[in-house]
N, C-alpha and C positions, 0 to 999 in steps of 0.2 A: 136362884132359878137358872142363871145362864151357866151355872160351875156341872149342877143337874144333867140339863143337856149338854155339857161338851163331853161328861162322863159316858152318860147315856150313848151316843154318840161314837165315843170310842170305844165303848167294850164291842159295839156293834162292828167295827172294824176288827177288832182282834178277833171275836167269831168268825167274821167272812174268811179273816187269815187262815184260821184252823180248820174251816169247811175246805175254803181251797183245796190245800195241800192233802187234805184227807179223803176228800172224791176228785181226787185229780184222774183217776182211773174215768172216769167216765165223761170223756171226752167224744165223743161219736154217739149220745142216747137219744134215746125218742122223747125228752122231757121238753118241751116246749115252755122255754122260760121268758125268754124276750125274742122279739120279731129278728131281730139281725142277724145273732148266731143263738139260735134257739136250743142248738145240740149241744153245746158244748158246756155243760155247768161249769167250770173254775171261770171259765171267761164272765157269767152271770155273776161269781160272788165276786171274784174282782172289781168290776162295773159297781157292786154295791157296796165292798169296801171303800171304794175311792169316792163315791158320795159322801158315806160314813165319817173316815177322816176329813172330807172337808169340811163339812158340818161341825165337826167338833174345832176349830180355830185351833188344834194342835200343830197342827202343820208350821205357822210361823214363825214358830221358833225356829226349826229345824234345818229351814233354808239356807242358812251360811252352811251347815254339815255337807247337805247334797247337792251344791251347786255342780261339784265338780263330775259328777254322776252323769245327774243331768245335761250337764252342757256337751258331753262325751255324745249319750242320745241324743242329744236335739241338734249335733252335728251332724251324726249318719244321718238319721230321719229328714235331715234338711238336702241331704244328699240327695238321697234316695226320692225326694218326693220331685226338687228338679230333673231327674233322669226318668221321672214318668210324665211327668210336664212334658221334656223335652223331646221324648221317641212319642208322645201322644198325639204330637203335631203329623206323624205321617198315619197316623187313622182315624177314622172317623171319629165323632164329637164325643160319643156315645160310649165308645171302648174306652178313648181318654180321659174319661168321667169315670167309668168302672175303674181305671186301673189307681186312681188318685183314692176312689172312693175302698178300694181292696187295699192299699197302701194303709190308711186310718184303721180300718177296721184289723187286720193282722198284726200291724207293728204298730204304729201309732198309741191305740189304745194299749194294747200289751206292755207297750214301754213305760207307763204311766203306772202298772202296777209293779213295776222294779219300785219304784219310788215310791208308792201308797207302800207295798210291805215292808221296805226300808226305814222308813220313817216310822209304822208301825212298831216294829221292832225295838226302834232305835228309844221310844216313849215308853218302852218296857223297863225293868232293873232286869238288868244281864240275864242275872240267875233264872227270873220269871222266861224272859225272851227264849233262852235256852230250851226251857222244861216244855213253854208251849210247840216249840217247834220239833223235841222229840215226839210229844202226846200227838201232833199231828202227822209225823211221818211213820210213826208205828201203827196209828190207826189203818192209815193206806198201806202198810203192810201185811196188817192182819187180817183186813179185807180180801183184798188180795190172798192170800194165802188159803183163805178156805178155798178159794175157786179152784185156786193152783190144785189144792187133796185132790178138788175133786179133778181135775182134768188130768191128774197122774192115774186114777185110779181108770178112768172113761179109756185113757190111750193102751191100760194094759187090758182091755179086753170087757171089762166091766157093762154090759151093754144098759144097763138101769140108769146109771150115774150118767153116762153118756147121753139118753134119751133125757134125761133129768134136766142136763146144761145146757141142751139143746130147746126145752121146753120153758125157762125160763131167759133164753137170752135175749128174748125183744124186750124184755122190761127195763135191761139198764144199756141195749146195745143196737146202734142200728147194723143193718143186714142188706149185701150187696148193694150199698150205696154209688161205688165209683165201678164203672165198667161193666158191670150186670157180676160181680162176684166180692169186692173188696168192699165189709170183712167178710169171711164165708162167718156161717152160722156155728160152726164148728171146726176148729183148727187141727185137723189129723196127723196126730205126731211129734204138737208143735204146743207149746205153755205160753199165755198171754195175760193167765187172772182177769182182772174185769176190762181190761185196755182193747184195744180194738184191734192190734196185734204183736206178738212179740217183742220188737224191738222198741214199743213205746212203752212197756213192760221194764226193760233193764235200764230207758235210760231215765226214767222218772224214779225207779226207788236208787240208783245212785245216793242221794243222798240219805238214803239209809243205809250204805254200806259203809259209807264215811263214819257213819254215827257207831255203828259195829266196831269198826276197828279203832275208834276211841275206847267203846266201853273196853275193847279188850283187854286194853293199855291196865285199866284196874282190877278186872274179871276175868282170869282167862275163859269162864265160861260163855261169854259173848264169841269168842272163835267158832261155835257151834252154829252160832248167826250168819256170821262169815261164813263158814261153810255151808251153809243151807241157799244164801243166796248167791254160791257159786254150783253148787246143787241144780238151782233151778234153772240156771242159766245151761249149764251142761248138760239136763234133760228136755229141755225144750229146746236144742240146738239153737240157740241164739249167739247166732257169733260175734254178734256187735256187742254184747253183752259181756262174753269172753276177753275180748281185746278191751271193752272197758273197765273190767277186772282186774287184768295182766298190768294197765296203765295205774290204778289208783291202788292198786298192793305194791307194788314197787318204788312208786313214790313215798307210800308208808315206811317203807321198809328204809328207807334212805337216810334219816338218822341216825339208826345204829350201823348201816353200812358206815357211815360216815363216824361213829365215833370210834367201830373194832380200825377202820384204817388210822386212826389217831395214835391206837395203843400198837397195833400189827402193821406197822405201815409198807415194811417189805414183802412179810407174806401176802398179805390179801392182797398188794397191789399183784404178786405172780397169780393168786388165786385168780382175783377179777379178771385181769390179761387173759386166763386160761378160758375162762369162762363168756369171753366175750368173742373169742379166737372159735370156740367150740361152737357160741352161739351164730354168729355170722358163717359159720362153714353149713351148720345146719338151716339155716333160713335160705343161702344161697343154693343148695340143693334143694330145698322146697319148692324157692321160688322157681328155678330151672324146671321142677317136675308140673307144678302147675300151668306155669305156658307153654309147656309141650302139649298138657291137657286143652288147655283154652286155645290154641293158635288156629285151630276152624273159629272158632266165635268169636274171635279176635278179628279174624279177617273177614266173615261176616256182618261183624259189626263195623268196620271200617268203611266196607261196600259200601253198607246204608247211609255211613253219614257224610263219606265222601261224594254219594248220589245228592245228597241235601245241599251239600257245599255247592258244589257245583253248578244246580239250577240256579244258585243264589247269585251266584257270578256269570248266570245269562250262558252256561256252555250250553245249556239242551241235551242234558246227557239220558243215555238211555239205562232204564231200568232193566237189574237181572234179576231173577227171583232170586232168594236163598237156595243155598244150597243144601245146608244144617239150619237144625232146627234151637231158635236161642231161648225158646219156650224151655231147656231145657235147666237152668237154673237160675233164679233171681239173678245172679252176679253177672249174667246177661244184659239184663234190661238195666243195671245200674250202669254199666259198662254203657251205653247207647247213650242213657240221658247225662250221662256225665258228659262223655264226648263233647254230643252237641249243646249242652250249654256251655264248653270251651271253646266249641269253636265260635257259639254266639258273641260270647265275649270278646273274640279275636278279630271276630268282623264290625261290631257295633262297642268298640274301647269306651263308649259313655252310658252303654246299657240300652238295651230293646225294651226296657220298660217294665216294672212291677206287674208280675202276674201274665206277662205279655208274651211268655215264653212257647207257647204252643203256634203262633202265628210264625217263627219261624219254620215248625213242621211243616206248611201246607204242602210242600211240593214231593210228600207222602200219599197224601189223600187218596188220593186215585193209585197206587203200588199195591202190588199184590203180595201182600205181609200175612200170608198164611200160616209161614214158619218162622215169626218174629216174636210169637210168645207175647208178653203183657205188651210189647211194643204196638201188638192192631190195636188190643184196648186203648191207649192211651191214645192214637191215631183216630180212633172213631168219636171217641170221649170228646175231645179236638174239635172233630167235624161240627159233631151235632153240637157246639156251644159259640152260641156270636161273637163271646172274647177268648173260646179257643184254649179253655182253662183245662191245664195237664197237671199231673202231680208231681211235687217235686221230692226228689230223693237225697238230695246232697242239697244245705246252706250254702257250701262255702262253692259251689259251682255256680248254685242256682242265684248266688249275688252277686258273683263273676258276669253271669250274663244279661240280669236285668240293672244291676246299677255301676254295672264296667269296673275297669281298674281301680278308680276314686272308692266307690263303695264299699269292694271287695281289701283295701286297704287300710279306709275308715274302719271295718267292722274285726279285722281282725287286730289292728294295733288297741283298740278297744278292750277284747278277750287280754290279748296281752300285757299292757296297763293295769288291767282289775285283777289280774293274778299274779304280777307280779308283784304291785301292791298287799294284797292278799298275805302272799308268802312272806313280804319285806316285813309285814304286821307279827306276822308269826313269830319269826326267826327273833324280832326284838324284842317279844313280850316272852319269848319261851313258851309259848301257846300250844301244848299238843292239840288242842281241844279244836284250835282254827285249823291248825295243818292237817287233822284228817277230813275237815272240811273243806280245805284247798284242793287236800288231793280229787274229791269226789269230784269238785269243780273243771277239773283239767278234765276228769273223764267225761262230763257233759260234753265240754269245746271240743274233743274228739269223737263224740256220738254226732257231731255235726255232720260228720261225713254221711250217715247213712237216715238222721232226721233232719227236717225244719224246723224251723219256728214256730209255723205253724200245729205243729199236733205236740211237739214239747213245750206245754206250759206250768209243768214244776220250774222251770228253767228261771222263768220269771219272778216268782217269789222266792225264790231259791238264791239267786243273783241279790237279789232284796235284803235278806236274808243275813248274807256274807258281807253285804256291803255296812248293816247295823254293827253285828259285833265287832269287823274290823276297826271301824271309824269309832265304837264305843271307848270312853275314858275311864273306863272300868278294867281293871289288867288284871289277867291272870298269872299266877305266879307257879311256872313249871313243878308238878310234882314230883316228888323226893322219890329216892329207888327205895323206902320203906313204904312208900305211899303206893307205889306201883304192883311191889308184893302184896302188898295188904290185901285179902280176900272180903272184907268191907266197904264197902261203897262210901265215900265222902258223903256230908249232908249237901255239901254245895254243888255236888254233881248227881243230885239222888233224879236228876230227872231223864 
C-alpha cells in the first residue's frame, strides 16, 4: 500500500515537472489558481510538485546529492532575508512584514523548486529524465509557435488574424496590469507567443536552443530549429534575445574552435588575432556611434538621478524639467533604473531591503516627468502603492541594491560555481549532450541583465534540471565522428 502511494505520488510530481516547463509561457493569466500568486501557473504546479515529492518519501535518499545545492540557496536566502530584517527597521512594521513576506513568496518558494525538480529528475534513469524534459520544452515551443504564425502574419498586415489575437488574449493573458499599459493587448511590431512580452519569450525557450544545437551535432536537419529560433528573435526585434544567441552559439562553437587550433595552431591563432582585431575595431566604432546617439539621454538621465542623489544627501536641490524626451526608447528607462539601483547600492552597502526599491524614488513624486517615458509610470505606480512596488529590469542591479555587496556577491559566485561545475562535468565525461546545455545556461545568467527572477521561471526547473544530470552517475560516452555523420538518430538519444 505504502510502495502504491510513494508511486502514485511521484508520477504526480513528474507531471507537475512537465506541466511546468510546458505552460511556462503563461505567467501573467487570469487563471485564478491559488490566493497568493493566483496568475502565475508554473508557480501553482511547482507548489504542487513539491507536495507531491514530499509525499512520496523519495526525497531522502537524495539528500547527501543536493546538500551542496542547497546550502549555496540557503546561504543567499539567509542573506538576503537579514538585509530585509535589517533596512525593515527604518519603516514601518507593515512594509517590513511585506517585504519579508515578498522575500518567501518570490525567492524563497522558487528556490525550493530548484531542488523539487532536481531531485525529480535525479529519481528518473537518465535516458527517461532526458526524453521527459525534451517532450516538455518542445511542447512550450509548439505552443508557442502557433501564436508566433499567427502574430507574423497579424504584423504583416493581416487584419483578421490580428483582430483574432486580440479577441482571444484575455483567456490566457492579463491586459494593462502595471501602469495602465503593461502587457498591451497587442504587441505592434514585436513577437512574444503566449508570454507577456518579448524578452520573456527568448529567455525561457533558451533552453530549447541548447536542445537544437545538440540535436544538430547528429541531424544537421535540427540547424533549421536553430535557425527558426533565431528567425524569431530577429523578427520580433528582441535584442536580448540576439545577444543571447550570439552568447550560446559561440560557446557551442568552442570545441571545434578548439580542436581546428590543436591541428592549425598557427593559422587560426593569425585567423582568430584577425578576427578579434576586426571585431573590437568594429564594436569600438559602434560603441563611439551609439553614445553620440544617446549623450542627450545619457545626460538626461544623469540629471534625474543625480536630482535623487542629492535630496538623499539633504542638498535641496532643485528640479529642471527634461529637456529630451527618454520615452523615446526602452534603453532609456533601463538606463535610469539601473543607475539608480547603483547608486542605491552605493549608498545603503547592506541593501534597502527586498522589494523596497521604490522608496528610494520618493523625492520624484512631485517632478514634473512628462518627458520621462515609462519613468512617470513607474513613479505613479510607486506613489499609489504603500510599499512603493516598482518593476525591476536588471537581477544583478536590482540585488546590488536591495541585499548590497554581500548579496550581489553571494548570488553571483553562486551562477559561477554551478557553471563551472557544470562545464568541469562536461569536459570529464566528454558530454556534448551537458555542454550544449551549459551553453544555454550561461545564456540565461546573461538574460539577467535585462529579466528577474521574478517573471523567469523556466530558470528554476531548468537550474534543477542541470543540477540532476550533472550530479547523475550515469556517464555519457562522447560520440564517435561516425556517430555524428550518421543521418540516424541513436535509440538512447531518440528523445
Amino acid at each position: 500500500m505504502l510502495n502504491a502511494w510513494s508511486r502514485f505520488c511521484f508520477n504526480g510530481s513528474v507531471l507537475c515537472v512537465f506541466l511546468y516547463i510546458a505552460l511556462c509561457s503563461f505567467d501573467i493569466s487570469p487563471w485564478r489558481l491559488i490566493p497568493w500568486r493566483p496568475e502565475v501557473v508554473p508557480y501553482c504546479l511547482g507548489m504542487a510538485g513539491c507536495c507531491f515529492l514530499f509525499c512520496s518519501g523519495r526525497w531522502l535518499r537524495l539528500l547527501p546529492r543536493v546538500w551542496p545545492l542547497a546550502a549555496g540557496l540557503a546561504l543567499f536566502l539567509g542573506w538576503a532575508a537579514f538585509a530585509a530584517w535589517l533596512a525593515g527597521k527604518g519603516h514601518p512594521e507593515q512594509v517590513a512584514r511585506y517585504a519579508l513576506r515578498s522575500l518567501v513568496k518570490h525567492w524563497g518558494i522558487p528556490s525550493c523548486f530548484i531542488i523539487w525538480s532536481g531531485m525529480t529528475f535525479s529519481l528518473l534513469p537518465r535516458a527517461r529524465a532526458r526524453s521527459l524534459f525534451f517532450a516538455a520544452t518542445m511542447t512550450l515551443a509548439a505552443l508557442n509557435s502557433v501564436h508566433i504564425l499567427g502574430e507574423l502574419a497579424a504584423n504583416a498586415g493581416i487584419e483578421p488574424v490580428k483582430s483574432f489575437l486580440i479577441s482571444i488574449n484575455h483567456f490566457f493573458r492579463l491586459e494593462k496590469i502595471g501602469h495602465g499599459w503593461w502587457p498591451p493587448v497587442f504587441w505592434e511590431g514585436r513577437i512574444r507567443g503566449l508570454f507577456a512580452e518579448p524578452l520573456h519569450l527568448a529567455s525561457a525557450l533558451l533552453p530549447a536552443l541548447g536542445l537544437f544545437l545538440y540535436k544538430s551535432l547528429q541531424q544537421r536537419i535540427w540547424l533549421l530549429a536553430v535557425a527558426a529560433w533565431l528567425g524569431v528573435m530577429v523578427l520580433g526585434a528582441i535584442t536580448s534575445g540576439l545577444l543571447s544567441f550570439a552568447i550560446v552559439f559561440f560557446l557551442f562553437l568552442l570545441p571545434a574552435l578548439h580542436r581546428l587550433y590543436r591541428r592549425h595552431a598557427r593559422g587560426f591563432s593569425l585567423v582568430l588575432a584577425s578576427l578579434f582585431c576586426a571585431t573590437l575595431l568594429a564594436a569600438w566604432l559602434l560603441a563611439q556611434r551609439k553614445c553620440q546617439q544617446m549623450e542627450p539621454y545619457i545626460d538626461a538621465a544623469a540629471s534625474l538621478c543625480a536630482y535623487v542623489h542629492d535630496a538623499h544627501e539633504g542638498k535641496n536641490p532643485v528640479w529642471h524639467p527634461l529637456q529630451i524626451n527618454l520615452g523615446a526608447s526602452s534603453l532609456n528607462t533601463r538606463l535610469v533604473t539601473n543607475w539608480l539601483d547603483i547608486d542605491m547600492g552605493l549608498a545603503q552597502p547592506l541593501g534597502v531591503g527586498f522589494f523596497l526599491r521604490g522608496f528610494y524614488w520618493k523625492p520624484l513624486d512631485n517632478c514634473d516627468l512628462a518627458r520621462s517615458g515609462e519613468i512617470r509610470g513607474y513613479v505613479l505606480q510607486a506613489r499609489d502603492d504603500p510599499f512603493r512596488g516598482i518593476p525591476l529590469l536588471n537581477q544583478y542591479t536590482c540585488i546590488f541594491a536591495e541585499c548590497g555587496w554581500p548579496g550581489l556577491f553571494l548570488f553571483c559566485s553562486m551562477l559561477f560555481w554551478f557553471l563551472l561545475w557544470i562545464i568541469a562535468c562536461a569536459k570529464k565525461r566528454q558530454d556534448r549532450y551537458l555542454w550544449c546545455i551549459a551553453c544555454a545556461f550561461t545564456g540565461m545568467c546573461a538574460a539577467f541583465m535585462v529579466i528577474p527572477l521574478v517573471n523567469f521561471h523556466m530558470f528554476f526547473v531548468f537550474t534543477g534540471y542541470l543540477y540532476s544530470i550533472s550530479s547523475s552517475r550515469e556517464q555519457e560516452t562522447a560520440p564517435s565522428r561516425s556517430r555524428v555523420k550518421s543521418t540516424s538518430t541513436p535509440k538512447t538519444d531518440a528523445e
